[in-house]
PAZAPA-4460 file (N, C-alpha, C; in steps of 0.05 Angstrom, whole numbers, plus 32768, in hexadecimal, padded with zeros to 4 digits):
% residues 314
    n_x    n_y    n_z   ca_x   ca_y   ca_z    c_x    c_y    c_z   seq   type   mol
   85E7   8989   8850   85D4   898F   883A   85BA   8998   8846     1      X     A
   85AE   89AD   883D   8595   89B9   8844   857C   89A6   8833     2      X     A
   8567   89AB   8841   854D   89A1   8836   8532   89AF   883D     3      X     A
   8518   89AE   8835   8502   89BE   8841   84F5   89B1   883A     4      X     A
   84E1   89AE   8846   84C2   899B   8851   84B5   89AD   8850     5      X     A
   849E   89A3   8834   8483   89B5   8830   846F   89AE   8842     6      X     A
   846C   89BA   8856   845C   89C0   8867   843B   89C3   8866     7      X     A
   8432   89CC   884F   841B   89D6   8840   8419   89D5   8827     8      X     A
   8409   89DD   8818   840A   89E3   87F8   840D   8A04   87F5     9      X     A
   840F   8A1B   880B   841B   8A31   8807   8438   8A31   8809    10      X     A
   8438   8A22   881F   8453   8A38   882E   8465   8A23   8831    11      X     A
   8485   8A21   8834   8493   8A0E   8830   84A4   8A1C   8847    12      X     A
   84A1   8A0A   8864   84AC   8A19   886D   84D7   8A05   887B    13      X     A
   84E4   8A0E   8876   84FA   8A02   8873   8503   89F3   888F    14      X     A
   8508   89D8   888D   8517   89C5   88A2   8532   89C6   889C    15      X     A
   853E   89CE   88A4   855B   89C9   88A2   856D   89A9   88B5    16      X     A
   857A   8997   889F   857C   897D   88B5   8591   896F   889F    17      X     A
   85A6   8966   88AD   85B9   8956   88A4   85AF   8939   8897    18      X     A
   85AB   893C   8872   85A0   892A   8866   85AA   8911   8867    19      X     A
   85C2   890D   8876   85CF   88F3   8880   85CB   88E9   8898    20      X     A
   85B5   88F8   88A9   85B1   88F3   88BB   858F   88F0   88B9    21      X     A
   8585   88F5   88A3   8569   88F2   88A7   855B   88DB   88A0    22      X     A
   8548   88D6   88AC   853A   88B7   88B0   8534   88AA   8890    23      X     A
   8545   8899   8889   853E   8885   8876   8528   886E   887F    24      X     A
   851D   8875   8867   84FD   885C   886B   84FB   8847   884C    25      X     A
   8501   8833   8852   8502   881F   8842   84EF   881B   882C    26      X     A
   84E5   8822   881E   84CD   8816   8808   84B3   8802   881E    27      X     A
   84C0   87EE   881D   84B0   87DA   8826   84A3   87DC   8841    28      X     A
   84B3   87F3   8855   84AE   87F6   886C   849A   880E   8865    29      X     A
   8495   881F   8856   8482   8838   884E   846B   8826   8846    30      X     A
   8476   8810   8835   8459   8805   8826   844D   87F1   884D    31      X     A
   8455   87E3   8859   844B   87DB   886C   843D   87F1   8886    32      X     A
   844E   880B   8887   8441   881F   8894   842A   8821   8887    33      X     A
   8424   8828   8871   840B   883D   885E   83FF   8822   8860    34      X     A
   8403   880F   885E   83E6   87F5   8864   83D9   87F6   8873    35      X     A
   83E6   8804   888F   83D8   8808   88A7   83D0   8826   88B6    36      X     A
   83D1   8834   8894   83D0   8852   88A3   83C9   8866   8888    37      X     A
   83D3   885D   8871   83C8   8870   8865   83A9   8865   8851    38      X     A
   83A9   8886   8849   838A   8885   883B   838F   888F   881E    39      X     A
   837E   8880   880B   8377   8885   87F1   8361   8895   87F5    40      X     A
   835B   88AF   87E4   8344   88BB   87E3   8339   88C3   87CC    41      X     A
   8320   88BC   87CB   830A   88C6   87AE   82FC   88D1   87C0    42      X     A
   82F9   88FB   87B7   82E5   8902   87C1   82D7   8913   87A9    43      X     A
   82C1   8915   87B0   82A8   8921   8796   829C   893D   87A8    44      X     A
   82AB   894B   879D   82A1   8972   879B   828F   8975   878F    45      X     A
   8277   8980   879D   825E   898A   878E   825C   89A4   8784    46      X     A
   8263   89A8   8776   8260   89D1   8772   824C   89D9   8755    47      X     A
   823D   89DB   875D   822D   89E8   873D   8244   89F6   8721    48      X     A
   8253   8A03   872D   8269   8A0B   8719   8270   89F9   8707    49      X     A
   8275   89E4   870E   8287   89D3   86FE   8275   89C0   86F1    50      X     A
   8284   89BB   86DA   8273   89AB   86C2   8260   8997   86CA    51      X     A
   8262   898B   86DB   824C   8977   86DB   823F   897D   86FC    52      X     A
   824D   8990   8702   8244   898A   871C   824A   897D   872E    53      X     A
   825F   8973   872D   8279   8969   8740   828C   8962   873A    54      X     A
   82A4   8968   8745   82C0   8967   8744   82CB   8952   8754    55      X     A
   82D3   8933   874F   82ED   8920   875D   8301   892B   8767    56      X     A
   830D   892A   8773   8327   892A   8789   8332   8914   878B    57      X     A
   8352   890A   8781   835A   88F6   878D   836F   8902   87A0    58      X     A
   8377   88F9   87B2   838A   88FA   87C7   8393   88D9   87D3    59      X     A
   83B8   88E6   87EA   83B7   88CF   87FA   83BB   88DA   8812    60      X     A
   83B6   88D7   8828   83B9   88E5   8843   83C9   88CE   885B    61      X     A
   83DA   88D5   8866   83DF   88BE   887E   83E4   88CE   8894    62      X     A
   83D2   88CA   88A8   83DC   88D2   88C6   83EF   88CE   88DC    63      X     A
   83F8   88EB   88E8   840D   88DA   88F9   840B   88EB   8913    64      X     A
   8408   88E3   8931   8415   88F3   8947   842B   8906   8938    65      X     A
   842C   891A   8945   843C   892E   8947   845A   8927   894A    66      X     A
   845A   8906   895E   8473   890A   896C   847A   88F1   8956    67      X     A
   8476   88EE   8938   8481   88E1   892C   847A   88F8   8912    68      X     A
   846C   890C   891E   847D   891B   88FE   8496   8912   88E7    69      X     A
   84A4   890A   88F4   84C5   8909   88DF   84C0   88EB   88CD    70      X     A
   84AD   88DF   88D8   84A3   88C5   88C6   849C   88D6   88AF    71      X     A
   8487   88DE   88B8   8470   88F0   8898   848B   8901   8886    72      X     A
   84A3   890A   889B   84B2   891E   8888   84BC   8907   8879    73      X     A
   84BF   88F2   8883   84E1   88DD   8878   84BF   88D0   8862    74      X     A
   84B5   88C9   885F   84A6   88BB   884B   849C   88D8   8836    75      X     A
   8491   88ED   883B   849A   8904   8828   84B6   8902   8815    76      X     A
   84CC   88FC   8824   84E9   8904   8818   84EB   88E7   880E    77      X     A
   84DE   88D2   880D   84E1   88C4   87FC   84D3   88B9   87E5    78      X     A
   84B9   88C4   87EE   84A7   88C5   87CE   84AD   88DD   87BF    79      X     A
   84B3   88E7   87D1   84BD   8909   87B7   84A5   8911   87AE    80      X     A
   8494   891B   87C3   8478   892B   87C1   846B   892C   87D2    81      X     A
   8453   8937   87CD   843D   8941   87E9   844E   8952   8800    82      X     A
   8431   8959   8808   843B   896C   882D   8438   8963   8840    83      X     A
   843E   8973   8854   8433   8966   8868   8429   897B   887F    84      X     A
   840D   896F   8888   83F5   898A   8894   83F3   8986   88AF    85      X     A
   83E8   899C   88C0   83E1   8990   88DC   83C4   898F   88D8    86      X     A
   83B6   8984   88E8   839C   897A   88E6   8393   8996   88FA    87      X     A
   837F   899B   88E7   8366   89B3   88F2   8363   89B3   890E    88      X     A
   8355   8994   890E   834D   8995   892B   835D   8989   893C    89      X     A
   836A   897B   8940   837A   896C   8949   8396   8974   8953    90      X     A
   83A3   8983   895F   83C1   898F   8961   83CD   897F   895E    91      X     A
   83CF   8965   8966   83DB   894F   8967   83EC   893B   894E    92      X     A
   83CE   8944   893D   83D2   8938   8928   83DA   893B   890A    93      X     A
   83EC   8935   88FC   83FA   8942   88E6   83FD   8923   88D1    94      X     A
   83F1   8935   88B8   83EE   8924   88A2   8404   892D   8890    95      X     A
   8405   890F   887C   8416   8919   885E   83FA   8914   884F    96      X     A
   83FE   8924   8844   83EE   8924   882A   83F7   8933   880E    97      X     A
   83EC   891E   87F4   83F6   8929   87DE   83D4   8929   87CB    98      X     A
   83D0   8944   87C0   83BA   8943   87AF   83C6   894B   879A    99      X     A
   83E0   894F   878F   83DA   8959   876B   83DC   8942   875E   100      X     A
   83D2   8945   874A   83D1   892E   8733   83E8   891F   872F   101      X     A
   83F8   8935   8726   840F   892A   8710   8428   8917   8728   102      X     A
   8428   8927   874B   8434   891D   8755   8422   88F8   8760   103      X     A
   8409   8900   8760   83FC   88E2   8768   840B   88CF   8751   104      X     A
   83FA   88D6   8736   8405   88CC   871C   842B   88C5   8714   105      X     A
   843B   88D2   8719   8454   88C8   871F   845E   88C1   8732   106      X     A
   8452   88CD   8753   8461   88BD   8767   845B   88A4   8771   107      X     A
   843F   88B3   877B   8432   889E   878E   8425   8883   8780   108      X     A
   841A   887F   8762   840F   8873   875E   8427   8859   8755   109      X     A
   843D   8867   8748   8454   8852   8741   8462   8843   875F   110      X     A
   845B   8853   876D   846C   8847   8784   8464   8833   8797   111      X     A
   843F   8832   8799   8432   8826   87A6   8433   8809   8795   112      X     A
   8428   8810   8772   8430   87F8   8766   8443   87E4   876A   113      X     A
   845C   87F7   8767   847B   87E3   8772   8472   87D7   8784   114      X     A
   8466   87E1   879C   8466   87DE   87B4   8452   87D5   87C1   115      X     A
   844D   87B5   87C5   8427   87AE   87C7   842E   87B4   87E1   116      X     A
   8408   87BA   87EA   8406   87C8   8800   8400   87B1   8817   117      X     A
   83F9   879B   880D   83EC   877F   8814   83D6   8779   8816   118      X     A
   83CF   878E   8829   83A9   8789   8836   8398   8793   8819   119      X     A
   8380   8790   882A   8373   8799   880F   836D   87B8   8816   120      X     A
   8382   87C2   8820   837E   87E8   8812   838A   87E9   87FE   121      X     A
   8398   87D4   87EF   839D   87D3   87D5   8381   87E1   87BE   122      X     A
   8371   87D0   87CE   835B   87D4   87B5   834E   87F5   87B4   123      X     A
   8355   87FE   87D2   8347   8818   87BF   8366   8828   87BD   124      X     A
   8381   881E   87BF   8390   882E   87A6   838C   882B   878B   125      X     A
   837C   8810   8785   837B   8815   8769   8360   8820   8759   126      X     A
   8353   8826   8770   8339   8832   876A   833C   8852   8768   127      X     A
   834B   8858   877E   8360   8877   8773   8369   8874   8762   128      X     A
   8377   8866   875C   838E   8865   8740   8374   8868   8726   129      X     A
   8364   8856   8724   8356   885C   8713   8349   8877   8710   130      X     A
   8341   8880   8725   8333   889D   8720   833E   88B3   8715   131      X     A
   835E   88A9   8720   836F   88BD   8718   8377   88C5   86FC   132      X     A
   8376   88A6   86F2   8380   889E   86D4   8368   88AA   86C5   133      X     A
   834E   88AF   86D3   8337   88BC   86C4   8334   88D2   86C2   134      X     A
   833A   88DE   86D8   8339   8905   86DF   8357   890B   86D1   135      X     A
   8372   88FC   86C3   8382   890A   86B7   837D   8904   8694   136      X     A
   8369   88FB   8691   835F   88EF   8678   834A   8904   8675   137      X     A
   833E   8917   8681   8323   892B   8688   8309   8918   8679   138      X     A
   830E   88FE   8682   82EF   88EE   868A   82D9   88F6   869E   139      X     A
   82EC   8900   86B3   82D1   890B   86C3   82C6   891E   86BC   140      X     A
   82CD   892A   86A4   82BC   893A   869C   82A2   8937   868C   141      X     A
   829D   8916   8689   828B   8911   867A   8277   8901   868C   142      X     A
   8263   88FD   867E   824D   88EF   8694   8251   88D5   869A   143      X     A
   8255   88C4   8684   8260   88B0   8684   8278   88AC   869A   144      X     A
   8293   88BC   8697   82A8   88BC   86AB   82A3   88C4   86C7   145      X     A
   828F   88D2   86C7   8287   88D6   86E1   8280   88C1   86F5   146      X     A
   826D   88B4   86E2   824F   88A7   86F1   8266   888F   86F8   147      X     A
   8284   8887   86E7   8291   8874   86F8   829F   8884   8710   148      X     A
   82AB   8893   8708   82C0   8897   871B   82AE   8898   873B   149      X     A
   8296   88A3   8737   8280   88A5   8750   8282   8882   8757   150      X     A
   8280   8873   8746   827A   8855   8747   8290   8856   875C   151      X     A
   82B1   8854   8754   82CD   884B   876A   82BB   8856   8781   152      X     A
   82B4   886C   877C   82B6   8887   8799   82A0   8870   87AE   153      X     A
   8291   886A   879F   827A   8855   87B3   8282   883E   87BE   154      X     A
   8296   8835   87B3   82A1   881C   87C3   82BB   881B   87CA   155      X     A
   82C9   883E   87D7   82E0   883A   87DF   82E5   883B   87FF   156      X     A
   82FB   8833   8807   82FC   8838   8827   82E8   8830   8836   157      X     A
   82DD   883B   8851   82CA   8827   8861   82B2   8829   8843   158      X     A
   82A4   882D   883B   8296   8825   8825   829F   8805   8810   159      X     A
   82B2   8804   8812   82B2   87E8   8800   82B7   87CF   880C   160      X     A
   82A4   87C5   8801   829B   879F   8814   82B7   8794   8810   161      X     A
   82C0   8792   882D   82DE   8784   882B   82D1   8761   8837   162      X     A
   82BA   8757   883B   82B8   873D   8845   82BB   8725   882E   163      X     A
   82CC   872A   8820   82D6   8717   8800   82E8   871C   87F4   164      X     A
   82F5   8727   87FD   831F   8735   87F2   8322   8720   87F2   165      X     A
   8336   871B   87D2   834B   8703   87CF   835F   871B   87CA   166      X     A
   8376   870D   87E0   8389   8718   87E7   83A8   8715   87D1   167      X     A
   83A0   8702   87C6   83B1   86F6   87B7   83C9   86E3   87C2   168      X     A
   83E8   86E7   87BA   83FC   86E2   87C2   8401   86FA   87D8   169      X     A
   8404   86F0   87EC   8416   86FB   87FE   8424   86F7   880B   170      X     A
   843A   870E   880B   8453   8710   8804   8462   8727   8823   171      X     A
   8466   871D   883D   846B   872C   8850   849B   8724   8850   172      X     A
   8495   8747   884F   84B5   873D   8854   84B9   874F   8874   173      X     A
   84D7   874F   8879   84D8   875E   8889   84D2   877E   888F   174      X     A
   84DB   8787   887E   84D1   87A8   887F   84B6   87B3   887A   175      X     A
   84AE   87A4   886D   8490   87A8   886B   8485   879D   8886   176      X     A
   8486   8789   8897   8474   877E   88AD   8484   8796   88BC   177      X     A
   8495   879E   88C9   84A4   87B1   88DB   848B   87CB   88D4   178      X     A
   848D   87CD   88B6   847F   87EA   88B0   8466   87EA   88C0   179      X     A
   845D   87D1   88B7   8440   87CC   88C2   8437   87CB   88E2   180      X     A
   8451   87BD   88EB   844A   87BB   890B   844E   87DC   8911   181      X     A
   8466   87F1   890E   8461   8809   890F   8443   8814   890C   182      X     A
   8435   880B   88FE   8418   8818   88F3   840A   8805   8909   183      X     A
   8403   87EF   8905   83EC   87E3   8910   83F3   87C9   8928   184      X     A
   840D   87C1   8931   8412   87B9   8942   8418   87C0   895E   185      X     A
   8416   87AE   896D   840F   87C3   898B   8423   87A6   899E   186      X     A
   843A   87B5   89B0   8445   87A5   89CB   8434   87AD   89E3   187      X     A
   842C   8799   89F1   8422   879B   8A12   8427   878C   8A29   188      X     A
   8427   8790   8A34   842E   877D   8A54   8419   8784   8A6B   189      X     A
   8414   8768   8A76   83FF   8773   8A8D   8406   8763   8AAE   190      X     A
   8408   8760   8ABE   8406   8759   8AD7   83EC   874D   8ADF   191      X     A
   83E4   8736   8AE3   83D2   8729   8AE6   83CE   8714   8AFD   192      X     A
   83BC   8717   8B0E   83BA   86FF   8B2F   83BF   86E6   8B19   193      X     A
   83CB   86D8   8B2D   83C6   86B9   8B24   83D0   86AB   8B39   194      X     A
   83BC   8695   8B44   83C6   868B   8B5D   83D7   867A   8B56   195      X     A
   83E1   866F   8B49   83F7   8659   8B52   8414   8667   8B4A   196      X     A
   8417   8686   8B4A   842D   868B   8B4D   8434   8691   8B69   197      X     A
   8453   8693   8B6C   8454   869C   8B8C   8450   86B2   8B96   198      X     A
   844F   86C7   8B85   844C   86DD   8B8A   8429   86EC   8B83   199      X     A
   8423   86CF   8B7E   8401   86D5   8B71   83FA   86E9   8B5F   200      X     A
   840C   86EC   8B47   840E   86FB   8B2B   8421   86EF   8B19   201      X     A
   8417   86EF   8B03   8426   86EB   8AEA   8424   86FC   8AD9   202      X     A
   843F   8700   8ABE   843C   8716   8AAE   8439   870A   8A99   203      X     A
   8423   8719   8A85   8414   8713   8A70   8423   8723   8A58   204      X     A
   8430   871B   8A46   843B   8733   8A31   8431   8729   8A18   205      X     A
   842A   873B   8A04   841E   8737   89EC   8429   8752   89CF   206      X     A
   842F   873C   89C2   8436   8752   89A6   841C   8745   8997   207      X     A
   8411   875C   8982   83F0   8753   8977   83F8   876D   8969   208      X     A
   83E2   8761   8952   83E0   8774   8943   83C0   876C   8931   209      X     A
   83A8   8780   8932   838F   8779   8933   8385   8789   890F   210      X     A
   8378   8778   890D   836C   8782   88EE   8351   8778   88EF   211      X     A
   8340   877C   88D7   8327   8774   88CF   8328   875E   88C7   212      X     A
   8318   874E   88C8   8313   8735   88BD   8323   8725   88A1   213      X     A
   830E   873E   8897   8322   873B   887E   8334   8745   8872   214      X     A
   834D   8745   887D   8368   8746   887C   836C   8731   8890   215      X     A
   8363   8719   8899   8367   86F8   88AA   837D   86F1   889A   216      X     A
   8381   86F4   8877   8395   86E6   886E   83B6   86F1   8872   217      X     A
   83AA   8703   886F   83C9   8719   8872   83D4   8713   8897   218      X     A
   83C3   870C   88A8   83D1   8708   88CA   83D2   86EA   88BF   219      X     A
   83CB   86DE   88B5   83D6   86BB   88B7   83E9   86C3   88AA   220      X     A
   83EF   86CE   8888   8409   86D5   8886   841C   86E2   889E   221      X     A
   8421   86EB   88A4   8433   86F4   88BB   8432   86DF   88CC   222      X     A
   841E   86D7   88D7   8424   86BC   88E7   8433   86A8   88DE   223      X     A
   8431   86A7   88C1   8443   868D   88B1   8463   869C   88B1   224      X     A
   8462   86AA   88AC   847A   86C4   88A9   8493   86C0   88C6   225      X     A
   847C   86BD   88E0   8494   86CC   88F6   8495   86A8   88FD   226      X     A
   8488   8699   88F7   847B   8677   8903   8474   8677   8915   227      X     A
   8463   868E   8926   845C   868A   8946   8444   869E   8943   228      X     A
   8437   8698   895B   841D   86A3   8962   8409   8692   8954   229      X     A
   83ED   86A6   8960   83D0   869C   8958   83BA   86B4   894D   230      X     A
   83A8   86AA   8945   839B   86C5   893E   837C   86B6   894B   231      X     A
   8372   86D1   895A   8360   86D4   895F   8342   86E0   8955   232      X     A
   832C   86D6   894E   831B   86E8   8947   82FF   86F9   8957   233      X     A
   8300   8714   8958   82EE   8716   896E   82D3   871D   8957   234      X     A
   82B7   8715   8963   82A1   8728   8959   829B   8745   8958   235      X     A
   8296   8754   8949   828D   8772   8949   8284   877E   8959   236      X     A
   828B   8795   896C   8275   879D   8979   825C   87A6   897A   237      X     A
   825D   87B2   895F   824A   87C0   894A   8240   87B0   893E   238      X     A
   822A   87B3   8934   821A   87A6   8922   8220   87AE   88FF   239      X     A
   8229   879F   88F3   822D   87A3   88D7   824A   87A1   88D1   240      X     A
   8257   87AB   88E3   8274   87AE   88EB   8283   878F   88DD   241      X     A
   829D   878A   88D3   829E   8775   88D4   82B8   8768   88EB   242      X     A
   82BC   8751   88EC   82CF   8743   8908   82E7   8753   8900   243      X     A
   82EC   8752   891A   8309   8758   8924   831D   8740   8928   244      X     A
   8335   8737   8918   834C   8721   891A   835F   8734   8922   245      X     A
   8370   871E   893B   8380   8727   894B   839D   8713   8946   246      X     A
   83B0   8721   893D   83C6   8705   8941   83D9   870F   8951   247      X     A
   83E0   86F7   8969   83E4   86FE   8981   8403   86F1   897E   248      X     A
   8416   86E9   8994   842D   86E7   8996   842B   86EA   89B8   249      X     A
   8427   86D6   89CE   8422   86D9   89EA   8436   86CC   89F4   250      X     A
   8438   86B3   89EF   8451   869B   89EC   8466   86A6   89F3   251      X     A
   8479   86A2   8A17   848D   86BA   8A1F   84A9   86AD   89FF   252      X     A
   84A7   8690   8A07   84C3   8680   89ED   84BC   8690   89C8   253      X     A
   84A7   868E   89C6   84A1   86A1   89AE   84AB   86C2   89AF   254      X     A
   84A1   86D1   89C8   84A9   86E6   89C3   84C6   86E7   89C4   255      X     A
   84CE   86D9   89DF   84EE   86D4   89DC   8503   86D3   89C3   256      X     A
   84F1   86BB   89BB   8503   86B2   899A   84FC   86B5   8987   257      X     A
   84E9   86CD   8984   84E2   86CF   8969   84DC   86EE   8964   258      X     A
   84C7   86FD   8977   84C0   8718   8978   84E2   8728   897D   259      X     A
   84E5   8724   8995   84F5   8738   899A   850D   872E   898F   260      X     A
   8519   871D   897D   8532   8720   8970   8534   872B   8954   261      X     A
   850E   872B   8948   8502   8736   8934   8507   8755   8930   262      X     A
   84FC   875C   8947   84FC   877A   894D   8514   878C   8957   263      X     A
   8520   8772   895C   8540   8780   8969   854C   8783   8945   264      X     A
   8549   876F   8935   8554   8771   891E   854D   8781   8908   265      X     A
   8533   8790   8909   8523   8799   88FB   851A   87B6   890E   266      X     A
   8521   87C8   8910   8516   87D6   8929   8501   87E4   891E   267      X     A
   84EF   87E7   8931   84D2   87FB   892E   84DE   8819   8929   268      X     A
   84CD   882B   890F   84E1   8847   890F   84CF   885F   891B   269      X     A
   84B2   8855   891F   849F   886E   893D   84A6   886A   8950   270      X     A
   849E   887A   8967   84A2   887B   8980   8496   8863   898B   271      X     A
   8483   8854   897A   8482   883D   897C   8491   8826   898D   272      X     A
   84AE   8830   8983   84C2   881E   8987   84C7   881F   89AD   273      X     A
   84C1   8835   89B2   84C1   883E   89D2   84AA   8828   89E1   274      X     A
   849C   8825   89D1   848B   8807   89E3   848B   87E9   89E2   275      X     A
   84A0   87EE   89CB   84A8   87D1   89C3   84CA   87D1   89D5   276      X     A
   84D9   87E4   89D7   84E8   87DE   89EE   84E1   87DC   8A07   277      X     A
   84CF   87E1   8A13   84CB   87DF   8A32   84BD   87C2   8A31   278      X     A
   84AF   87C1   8A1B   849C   879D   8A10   84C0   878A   8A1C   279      X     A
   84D0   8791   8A08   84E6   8786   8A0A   84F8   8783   8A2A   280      X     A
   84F5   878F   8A33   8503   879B   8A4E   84F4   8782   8A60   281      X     A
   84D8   877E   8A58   84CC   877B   8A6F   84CD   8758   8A6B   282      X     A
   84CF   874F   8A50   84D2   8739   8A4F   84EF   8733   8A54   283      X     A
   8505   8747   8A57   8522   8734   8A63   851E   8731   8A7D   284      X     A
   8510   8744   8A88   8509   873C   8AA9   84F4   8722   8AA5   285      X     A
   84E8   8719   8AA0   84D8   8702   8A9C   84F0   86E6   8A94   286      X     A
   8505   86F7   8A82   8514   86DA   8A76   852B   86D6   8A91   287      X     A
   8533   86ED   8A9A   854A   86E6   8AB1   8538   86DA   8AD7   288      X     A
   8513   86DA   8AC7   850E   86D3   8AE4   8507   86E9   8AF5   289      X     A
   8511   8701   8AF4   850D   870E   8B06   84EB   871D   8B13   290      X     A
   84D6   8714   8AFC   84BE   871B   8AFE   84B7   86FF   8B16   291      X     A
   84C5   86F0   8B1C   84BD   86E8   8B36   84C4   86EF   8B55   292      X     A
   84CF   8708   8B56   84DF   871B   8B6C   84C0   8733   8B6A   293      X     A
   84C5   872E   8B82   84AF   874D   8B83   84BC   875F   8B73   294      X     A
   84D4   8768   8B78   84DC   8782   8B71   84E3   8785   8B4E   295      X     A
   84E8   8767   8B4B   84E0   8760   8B25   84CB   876A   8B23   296      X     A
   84B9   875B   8B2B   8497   8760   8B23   8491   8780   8B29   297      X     A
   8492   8791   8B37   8494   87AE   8B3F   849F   87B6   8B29   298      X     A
   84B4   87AB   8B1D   84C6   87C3   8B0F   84BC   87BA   8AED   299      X     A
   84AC   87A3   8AEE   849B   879C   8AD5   8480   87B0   8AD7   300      X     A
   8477   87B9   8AEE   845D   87C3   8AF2   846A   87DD   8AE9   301      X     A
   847B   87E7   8AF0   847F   8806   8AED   8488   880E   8ACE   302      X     A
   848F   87F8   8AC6   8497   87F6   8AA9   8478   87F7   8A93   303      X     A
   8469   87E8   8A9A   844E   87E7   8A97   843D   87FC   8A93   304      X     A
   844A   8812   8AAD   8434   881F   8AB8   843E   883E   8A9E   305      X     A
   844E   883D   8A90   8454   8855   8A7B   845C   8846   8A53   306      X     A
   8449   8830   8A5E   8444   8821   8A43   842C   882E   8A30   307      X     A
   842D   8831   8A1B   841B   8838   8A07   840B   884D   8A10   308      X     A
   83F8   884B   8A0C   83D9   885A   8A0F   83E9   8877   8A2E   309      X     A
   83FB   886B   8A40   8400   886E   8A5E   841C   887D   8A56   310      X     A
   8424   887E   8A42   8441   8884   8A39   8447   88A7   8A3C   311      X     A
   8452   88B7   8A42   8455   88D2   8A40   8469   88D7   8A2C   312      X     A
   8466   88DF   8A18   8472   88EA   8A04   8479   8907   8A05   313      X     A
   849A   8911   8A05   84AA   892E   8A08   848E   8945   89FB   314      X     A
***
């Protein structure tokens, strides 16, 4: 079966790919990715032309490396809308994005509903959702409709005071936390002196996954969720900025019996997953002992040494 991926809002240019073979993405796993990656947008066009003197924009945009393009296609082919763009400046970088109405209004807005997002980027979907419900009503055409919809536009995204989110019930299942660690979770390992080993090094491994403050409730959820780890809180570097919470998983018997039978059962669907196997690799050399052999510990360093940030991607 043939298919084509709108590329743009001109030009549609055709993928050809065996629809039985193409990447299924779970609801809950899209709604846990987009918690940690996508964007709601209210923007306000100034143009003298138009009736009042500015024009709203709602949109949703989510970014992706290049080398997970087929994410953005497989979440396209299952909302059944939007394109997907390469970024201006960026070669690297390639968005989905959907701006028409009627598809926000039928796809995206029913589906996010079904689908809570958890954190509080909930709140400015519904601060889009509202604008939207106003600009297909032609409220913003009035002064009155304006002077709100400008109101959402002032307290959305980094603009709205997140230090007082009630989070409500939350509700982490599996496909959704997977989505999310894809988006905002990170595997590492490090090699570290320590004298009372024999070989005067020990290996440090850590699954974490870091948010703002306020989203603290949503990492104790997950903490209650997997029953292991701790969460950390660091101060701002910035002034105004608010804390950074870290919930960690360091514990080798935790990662043992809990991370990696998690993730073996649930698999990461970015390239992601390429640093959570070598994470994995490096802790069976840790569980069979062999990180106490030089040539363990070497072959943990070299494993290390093409982890994340260090990784070469085809």
């Amino acid at each position: 079966m043939k298919t084509s991926v709108l590329f743009n809002k001109l030009v549609s240019y055709p993928l050809s790919f065996n629809m039985g073979e193409m990447l299924k993405l779970p609801s809950k796993w899209i709604t846990g990715f987009s918690a940690g990656e996508i964007s709601f947008n209210l923007t306000l066009e100034n143009k003298s032309s138009y009736k009042l003197g500015v024009r709203p924009r709602v949109s949703v945009s989510l970014p992706q490396d290049e080398r997970d393009l087929s994410i953005l296609i497989a979440i396209q082919n299952h909302l059944g809308c939007g394109y997907i763009t390469k970024d201006s400046g960026d070669r690297r970088v390639w968005y989905y994005r959907c701006d028409n109405l009627e598809e926000l209004e039928n796809k995206i807005v029913p589906f996010f509903t079904q689908n809570d997002l958890v954190l509080s980027k909930r709140l400015d979907f519904e601060s889009m959702t509202e604008a939207l419900k106003m600009i297909r009503a032609k409220e913003h055409l009035t002064h009155k409709g304006l002077a709100k919809i400008k109101e959402l536009h002032a307290q959305m995204n980094s603009k709205r005071d997140r230090s007082n989110i009630d989070h409500g019930t939350i509700e982490i299942s599996n496909d959704w936390l997977r989505g999310f660690v894809d988006a905002e979770g990170s595997f590492y390992a490090s090699v570290t002196p320590n004298k009372t080993s024999a070989l005067g090094y020990r290996v440090v491994a850590t699954f974490a996954i870091s948010q703002t403050a306020s989203e603290k409730p949503v990492l104790e959820a997950i903490q209650s969720f997997l029953g292991c780890g701790f969460i950390r809180t660091r101060s701002p570097n910035i002034p105004g900025r608010l804390a950074v919470c870290e919930f960690q998983v360091n514990a080798f018997k935790d990662i043992l019996n809990v991370v990696l039978p998690f993730f073996n059962a649930n698999s990461l669907l970015t390239t992601k997953r390429l640093n959570y196997l070598d994470f994995e690799a490096i802790m069976r050399l840790v569980e069979r002992k062999e990180h106490l052999s030089q040539s363990g510990l070497d072959q943990i360093r070299t494993i290390i040494a093409g982890m994340n940030r260090k990784r070469e991607y085809p």
